[in-house]
N, C-alpha and C positions, 0 to 999 in steps of 0.2 A: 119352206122358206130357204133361200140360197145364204151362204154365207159368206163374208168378206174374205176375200184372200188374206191367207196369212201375210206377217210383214216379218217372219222369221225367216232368215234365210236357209236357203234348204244344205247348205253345211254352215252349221251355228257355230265353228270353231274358226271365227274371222269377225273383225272388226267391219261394222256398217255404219255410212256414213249417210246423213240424209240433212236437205237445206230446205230452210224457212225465208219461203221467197213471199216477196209483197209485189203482189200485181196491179194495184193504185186503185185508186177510184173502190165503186161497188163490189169489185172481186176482190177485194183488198189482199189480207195473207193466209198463204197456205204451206200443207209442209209435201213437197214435189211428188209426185209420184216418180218411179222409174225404173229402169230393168234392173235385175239385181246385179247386174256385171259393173255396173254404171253407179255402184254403191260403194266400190271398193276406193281406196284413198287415191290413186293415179288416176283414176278416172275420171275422180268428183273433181281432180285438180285440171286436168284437162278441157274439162264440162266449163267449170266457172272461166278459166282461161279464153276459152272459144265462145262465151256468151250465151253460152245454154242459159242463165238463169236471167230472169229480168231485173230481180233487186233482192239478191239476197241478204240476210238476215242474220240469221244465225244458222250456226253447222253443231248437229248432235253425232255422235257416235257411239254406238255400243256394240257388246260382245254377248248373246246370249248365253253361249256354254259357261263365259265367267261369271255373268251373273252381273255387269255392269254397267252405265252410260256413263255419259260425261259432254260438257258442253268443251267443243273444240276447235269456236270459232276465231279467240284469237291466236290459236297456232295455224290452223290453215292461213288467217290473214299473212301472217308474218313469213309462212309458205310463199304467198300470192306474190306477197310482196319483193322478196329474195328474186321468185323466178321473172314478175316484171322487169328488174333492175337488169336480170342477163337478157333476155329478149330487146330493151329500150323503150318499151311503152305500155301502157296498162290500157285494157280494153274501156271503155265506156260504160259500161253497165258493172265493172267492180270500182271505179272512181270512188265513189261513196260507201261502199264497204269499206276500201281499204283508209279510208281517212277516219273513220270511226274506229276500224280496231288495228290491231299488231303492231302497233307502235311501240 
């Protein structure tokens, strides 16, 4: 019997960031899969900027070496939302995130 790939990262001394996106309808929510480079906090912030994600949710983070998670979706919002403000415009698919949190 094969086994599922770990979801540890292969150096556990780094915070990992992973979103809970809702794909609508019968596929409803799931929590992303993705490369582990694309886990790390500029990435994930890059990713949601550029519309990688269709509707995200919520954003978790943990550190396996320390031993803990944490939900860290209204400080990326408030993230999202700083770097919209320098850019001028907020992509479409974070519209309704950022109206729900980091205010």
């Amino acid at each position: 019997m094969s086994r599922a790939p770990s979801i540890v990262p292969e150096d556990p001394d780094r915070e990992v960031y992973l979103v809970l996106d809702d794909f609508g309808g019968r596929l409803g929510l799931a929590w992303r899969e993705t490369e582990p480079a694309d886990t790390e906090l500029e990435r994930l912030i890059e990713n949601l900027l550029s519309g990688q994600y269709a509707h995200p949710l919520r954003i978790v983070a943990f550190n396996t070496a320390e031993g803990w998670s944490r939900d860290v979706t209204e400080d990326i919002a408030r993230e999202l939302r700083d770097r919209c403000s320098e850019r001028g415009n907020v992509p479409g698919s974070l519209q309704e995130f950022l109206e729900h949190h980091g205010r």
